[in-house]
C-alpha positions in Angstrom: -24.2 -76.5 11.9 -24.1 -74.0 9.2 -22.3 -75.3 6.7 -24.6 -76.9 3.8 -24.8 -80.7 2.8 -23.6 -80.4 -0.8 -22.6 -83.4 -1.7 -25.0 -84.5 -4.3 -24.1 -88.3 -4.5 -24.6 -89.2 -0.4 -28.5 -88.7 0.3 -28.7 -88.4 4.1 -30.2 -90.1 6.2 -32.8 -88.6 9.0 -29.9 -89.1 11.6 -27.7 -86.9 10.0 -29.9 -84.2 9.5 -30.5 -84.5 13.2 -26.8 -84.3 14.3 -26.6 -81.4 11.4 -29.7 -79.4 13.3 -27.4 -79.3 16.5 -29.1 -77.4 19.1 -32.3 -77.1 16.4 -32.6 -81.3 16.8 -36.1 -80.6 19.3 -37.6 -78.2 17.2 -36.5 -80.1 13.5 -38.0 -83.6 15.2 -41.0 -82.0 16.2 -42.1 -80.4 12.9 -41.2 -83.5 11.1 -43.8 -85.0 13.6 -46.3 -82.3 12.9 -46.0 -82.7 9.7 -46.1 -86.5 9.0 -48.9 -87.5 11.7 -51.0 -84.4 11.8 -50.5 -82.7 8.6 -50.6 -86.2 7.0 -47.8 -85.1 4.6 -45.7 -87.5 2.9 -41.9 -87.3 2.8 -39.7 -86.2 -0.6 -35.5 -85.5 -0.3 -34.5 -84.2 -2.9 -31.1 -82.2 -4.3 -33.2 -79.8 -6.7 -31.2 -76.4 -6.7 -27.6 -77.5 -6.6 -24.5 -77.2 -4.6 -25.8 -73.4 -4.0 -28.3 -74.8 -2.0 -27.6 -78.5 -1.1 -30.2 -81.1 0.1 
């Protein structure tokens, strides 16, 4: 769970970063929600930074 997606050329998908949250998966899926319905926030993955910081 705490090692960083670096691999610039695979974009994951939303299932990965759920099976990479591990034990986080609730709390990760329910900000997302937050976010997207209430927040009406759109969406952007991006690999700005890196491999010091990943996606």
């Amino acid at each position: 769970m705490y090692e960083r997606m670096l691999d610039k050329n695979h974009k994951p998908t939303n299932e990965e970063f759920l099976r990479h949250c591990g034990t986080a998966q609730g709390p990760f899926e329910e900000l997302d929600r937050f976010l997207s319905v209430e927040m009406n926030a759109g969406k952007l993955l991006r690999f700005p930074y890196g491999n010091k910081y990943g996606w």
